[in-house]
C-alpha positions in Angstrom: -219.1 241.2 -24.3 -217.8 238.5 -21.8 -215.6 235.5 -23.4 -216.7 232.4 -23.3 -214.0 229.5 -23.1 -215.0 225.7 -24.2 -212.3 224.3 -22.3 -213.4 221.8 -19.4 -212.4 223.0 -15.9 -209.0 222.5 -14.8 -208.5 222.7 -11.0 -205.2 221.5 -10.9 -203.9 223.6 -14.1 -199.8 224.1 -13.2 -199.9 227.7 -11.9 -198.0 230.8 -10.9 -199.2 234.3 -10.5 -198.2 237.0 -12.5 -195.1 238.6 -10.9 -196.0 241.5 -8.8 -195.6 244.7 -10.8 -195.8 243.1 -14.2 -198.9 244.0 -16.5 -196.9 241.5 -19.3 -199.6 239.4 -20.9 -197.8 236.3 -20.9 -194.9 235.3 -18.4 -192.1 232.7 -17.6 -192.4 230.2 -14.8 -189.5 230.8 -12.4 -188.4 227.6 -12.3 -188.1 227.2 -15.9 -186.7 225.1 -17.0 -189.8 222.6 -15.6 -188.2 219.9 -18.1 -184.3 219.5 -18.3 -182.3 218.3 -20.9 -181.4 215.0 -18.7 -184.4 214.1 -17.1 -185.1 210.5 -19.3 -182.8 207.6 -19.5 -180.4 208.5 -22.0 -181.5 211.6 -22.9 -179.3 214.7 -25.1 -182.6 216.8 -24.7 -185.9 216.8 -24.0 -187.9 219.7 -25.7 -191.3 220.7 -28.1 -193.6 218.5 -26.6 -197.0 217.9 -26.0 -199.0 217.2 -22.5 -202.7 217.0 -21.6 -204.9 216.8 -18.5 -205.3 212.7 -17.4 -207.2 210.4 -14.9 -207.2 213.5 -12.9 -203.0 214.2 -13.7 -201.3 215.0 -16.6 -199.9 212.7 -19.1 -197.8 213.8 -22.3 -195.8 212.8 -25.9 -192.5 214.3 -25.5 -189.3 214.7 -28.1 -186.2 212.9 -26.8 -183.0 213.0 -28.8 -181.4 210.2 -27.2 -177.4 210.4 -27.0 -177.2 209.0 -30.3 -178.8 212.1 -31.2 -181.9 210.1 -32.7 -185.2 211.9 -33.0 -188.2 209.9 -31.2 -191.1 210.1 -28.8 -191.7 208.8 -25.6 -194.4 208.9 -23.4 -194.9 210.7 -19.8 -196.8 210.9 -16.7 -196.7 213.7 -14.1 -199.1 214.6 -10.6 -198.9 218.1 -11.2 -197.6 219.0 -14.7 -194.4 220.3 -13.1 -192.4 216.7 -12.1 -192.7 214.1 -14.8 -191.7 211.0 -15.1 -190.9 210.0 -18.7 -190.4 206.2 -19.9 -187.2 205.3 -21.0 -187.8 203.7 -23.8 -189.8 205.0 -27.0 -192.9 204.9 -28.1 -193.7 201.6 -30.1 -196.9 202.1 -32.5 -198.8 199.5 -33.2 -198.9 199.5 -37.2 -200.7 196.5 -39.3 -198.8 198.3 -42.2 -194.9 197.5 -42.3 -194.2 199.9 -45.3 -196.1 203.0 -42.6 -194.0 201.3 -39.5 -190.7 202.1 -41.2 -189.0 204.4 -39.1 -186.5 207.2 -40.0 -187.6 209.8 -37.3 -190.0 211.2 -35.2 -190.6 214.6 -33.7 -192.5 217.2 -32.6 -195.6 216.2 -31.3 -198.7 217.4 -30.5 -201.8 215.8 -28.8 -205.4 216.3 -29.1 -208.5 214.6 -27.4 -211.2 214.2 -29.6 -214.6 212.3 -29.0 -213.0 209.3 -27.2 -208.8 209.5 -27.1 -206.0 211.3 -27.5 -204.9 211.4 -30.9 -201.0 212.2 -31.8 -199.5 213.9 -34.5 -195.8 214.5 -35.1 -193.2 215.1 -37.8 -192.6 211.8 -39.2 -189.9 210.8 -41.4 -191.1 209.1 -44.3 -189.0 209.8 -47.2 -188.6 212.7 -46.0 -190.4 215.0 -43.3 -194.4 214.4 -43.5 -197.3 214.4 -40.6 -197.5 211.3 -39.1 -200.9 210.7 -36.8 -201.8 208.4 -34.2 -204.1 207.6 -31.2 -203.9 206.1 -27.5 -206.0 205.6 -24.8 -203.7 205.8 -22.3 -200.3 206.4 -23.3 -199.3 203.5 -22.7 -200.6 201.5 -25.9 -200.5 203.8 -29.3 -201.6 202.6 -32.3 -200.2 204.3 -35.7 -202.6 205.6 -38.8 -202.0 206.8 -41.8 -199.7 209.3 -42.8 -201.6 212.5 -43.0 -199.7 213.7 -46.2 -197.3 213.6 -48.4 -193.3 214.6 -47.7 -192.8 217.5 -47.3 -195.0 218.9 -44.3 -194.2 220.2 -40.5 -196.8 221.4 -37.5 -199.4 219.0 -38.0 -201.9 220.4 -35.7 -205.6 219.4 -35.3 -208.6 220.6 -33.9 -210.1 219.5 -31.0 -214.0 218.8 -32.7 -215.1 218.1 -36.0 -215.7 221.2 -38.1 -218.9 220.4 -40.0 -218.4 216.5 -39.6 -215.4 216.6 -40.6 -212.0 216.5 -38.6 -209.6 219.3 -39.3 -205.8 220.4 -39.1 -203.5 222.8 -40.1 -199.7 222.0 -41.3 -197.0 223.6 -42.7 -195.9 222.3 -46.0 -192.1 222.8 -46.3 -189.2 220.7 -48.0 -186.4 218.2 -46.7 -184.1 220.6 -45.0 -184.1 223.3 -42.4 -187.1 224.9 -44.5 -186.3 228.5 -45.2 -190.1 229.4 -46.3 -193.6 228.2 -44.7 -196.9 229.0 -44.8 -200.2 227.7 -42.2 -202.8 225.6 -44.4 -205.8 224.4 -43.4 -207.5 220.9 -44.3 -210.7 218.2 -43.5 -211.0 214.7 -43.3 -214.1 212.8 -42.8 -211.8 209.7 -41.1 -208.2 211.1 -40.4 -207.2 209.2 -43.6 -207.9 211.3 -46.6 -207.8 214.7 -46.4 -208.5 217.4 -48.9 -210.4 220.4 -48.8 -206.3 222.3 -48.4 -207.4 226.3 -47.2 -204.4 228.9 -47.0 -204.7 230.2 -43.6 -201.2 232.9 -42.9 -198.1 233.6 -44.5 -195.1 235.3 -42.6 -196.9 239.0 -42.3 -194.1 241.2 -39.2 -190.5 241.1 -39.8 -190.2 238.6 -36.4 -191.7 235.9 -38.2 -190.5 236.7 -42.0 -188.8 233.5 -43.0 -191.7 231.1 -41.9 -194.8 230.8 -39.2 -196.2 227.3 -38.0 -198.9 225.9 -36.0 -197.9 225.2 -32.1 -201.0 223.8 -29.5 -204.2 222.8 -30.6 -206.7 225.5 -31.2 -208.4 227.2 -28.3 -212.5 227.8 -28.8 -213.6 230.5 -27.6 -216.8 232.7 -28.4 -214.6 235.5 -30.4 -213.0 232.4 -32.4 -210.0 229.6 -32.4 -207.4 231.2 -30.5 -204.3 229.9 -32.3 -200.7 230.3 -30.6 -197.9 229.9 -33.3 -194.3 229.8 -33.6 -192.7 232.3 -36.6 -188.7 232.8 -37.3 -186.9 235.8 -38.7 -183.5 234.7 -40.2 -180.6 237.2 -39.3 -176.9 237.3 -39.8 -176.4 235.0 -36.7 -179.4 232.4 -38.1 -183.0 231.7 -37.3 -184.7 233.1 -34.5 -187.9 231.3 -32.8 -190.3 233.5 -31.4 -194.1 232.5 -30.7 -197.5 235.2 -31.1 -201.2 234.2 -31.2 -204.1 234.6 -33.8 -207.8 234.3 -33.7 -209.3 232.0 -36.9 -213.0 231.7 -37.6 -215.3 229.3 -35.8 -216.8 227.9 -38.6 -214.3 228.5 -41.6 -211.1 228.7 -39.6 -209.0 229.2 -42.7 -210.3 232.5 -42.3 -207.6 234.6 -40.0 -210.3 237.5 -37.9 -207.3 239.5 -35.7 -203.5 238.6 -35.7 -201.2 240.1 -33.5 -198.1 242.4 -34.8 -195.9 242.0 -32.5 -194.2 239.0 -31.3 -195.6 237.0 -27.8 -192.6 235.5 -26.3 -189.1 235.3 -27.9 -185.7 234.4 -26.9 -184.7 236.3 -24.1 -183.7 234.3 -20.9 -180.1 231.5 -20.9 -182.1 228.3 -21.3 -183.7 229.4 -24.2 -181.0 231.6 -26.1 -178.4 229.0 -24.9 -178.4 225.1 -26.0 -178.5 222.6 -29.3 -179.8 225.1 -31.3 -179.9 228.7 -29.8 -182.6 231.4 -29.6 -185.5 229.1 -29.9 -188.8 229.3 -28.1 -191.4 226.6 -29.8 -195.1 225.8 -28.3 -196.5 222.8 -28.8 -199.1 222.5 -25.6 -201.4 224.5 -24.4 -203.2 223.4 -20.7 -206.6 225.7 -20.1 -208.3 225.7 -17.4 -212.2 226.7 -18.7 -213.4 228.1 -15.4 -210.9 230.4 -14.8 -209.3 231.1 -18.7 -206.1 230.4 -17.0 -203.3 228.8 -19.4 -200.0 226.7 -18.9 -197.8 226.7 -22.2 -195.1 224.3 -22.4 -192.4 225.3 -25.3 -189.4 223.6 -26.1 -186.0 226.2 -25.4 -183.1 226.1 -27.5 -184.1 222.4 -28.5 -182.8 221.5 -25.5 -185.4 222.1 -22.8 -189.0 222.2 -21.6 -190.3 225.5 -20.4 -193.5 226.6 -19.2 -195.3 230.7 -19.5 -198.5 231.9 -18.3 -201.2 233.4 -19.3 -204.8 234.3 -19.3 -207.1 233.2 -21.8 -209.8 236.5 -22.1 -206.1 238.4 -21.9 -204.7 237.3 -24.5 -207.3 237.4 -26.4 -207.9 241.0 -25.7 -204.1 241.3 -26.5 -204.4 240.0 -29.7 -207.0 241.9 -31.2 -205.6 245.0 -29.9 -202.6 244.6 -31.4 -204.1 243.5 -35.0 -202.8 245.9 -37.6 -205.9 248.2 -38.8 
């Protein structure tokens, strides 16, 4: 059976061929890294962060630790997905609610068109780490919501439809620190204000990802399920190691996991991503498909330092992952 991909086209999807000789499934641009560390206004790094196709370009949320070494998000523009242009100041949310406005941090962001805008979420510090949600037109105004839940939560990552009317997202709940432990849950919303409805999705499962999994780009439909790339980290003598594999969830109930991958995707292998801030980290947080040709562009942050980009076939990776899915 063919695979069908519910992803618009995307002529103008960043692109390289896989390198001649290589049968990898997924593989590194070669001019990674596409983001460096200095390419904002004040800028210590520049790293997981979130772009999506616009007015015919590309336009993003990105994490920029200023050289104060604050945590926030600014907004970016780029022709191609390759060059970007990032604003030098942060984001400012509108926020009719002072108490929500307070700001302590902000990080991690993914974004997510649904209906009729982009909707943001991102770690927001709130008395501690929780998922803080927003939406723009066109990143250039963005207006804050609710906080999705309480402290403490990570990888706040929703879907790109409703899932029987109702809006959906998986997290990561975790605690104040450097969480040693984590879990994927699943939950609904009928507004993107309350949420219940809390499924447990994945727990770490393969030695790579041991100490703790989390959610990276928004799902991926497709007619064998949500294709769901992840990040998971394995805690060894020298610290935590990122690494990033895939999963396939359930259409319809996607707290329900149908094929996960043993083995890890992508992990720490190359300078820019073993090398920086905070070594041997790879961390996805945007997926770009292109629905004609199941091509994919995944933009991770390295060694929270960097941007990078890999490649990757849709229908391949799919393949990959069920064929890899422990019996």
């Amino acid at each position: 059976m063919s695979l069908t991909v519910y992803c618009p086209p995307l002529a103008n999807i960043p692109w390289e061929d896989r390198p001649q000789g290589s049968h990898a499934v997924i593989w590194r641009y070669s001019a990674n890294p596409v983001i460096p560390r200095n390419a904002a206004l004040n800028s210590n790094s520049i790293f997981n962060s979130a772009v999506v196709p616009f007015n015919g370009h590309f336009a993003g949320v990105f994490r920029v630790d200023d050289t104060r070494r604050v945590m926030n998000l600014r907004a970016g523009f780029s022709e191609d997905g390759l060059c970007w242009h990032i604003q030098a100041e942060p984001i400012q949310f509108i926020c009719e609610d002072a108490e929500l406005a307070r700001f302590e941090h902000r990080y991690d962001p993914r974004v997510c068109w649904i209906e009729d805008r982009y909707y943001v979420t991102w770690c927001n510090g709130y008395h501690g780490p929780t998922i803080g949600v927003g939406y723009t037109f066109d990143f250039r105004t963005f207006y804050q919501l609710e906080n999705a839940f309480l402290p403490y939560n990570r990888n706040g990552v929703l879907f790109p439809r409703k899932i029987r009317g109702k809006y959906a997202m998986l997290s990561r709940p975790s605690d104040r620190g450097h969480t040693p432990f984590g879990d994927i849950f699943y939950s609904e919303s009928p507004d993107l204000i309350h949420w219940g409805r809390h499924r447990w999705v994945l727990g770490p499962f393969a030695p790579w990802c041991s100490t703790k999994i989390g959610a990276g780009p928004t799902p991926i439909e497709t007619s064998e399920g949500w294709l769901l790339i992840y990040h998971g980290v394995i805690t060894s003598c020298n610290g935590f190691t990122y690494s990033f594999s895939a999963l396939l969830l359930d259409l319809d109930e996607p707290w329900r996991v149908i094929a996960r991958a043993e083995p890890y995707l992508l992990s720490p292998q190359t300078p820019y991503e073993c090398v920086g801030d905070v070594p041997n980290v790879v961390f996805p947080c945007a997926a770009l498909v292109d629905g004609a040709t199941g091509r994919m562009a995944i933009y991770y942050g390295a060694a929270d330092t960097v941007t990078a980009l890999a490649f990757a076939y849709v229908h391949e990776l799919v393949d990959w992952v069920k064929a890899n899915t422990a019996k």
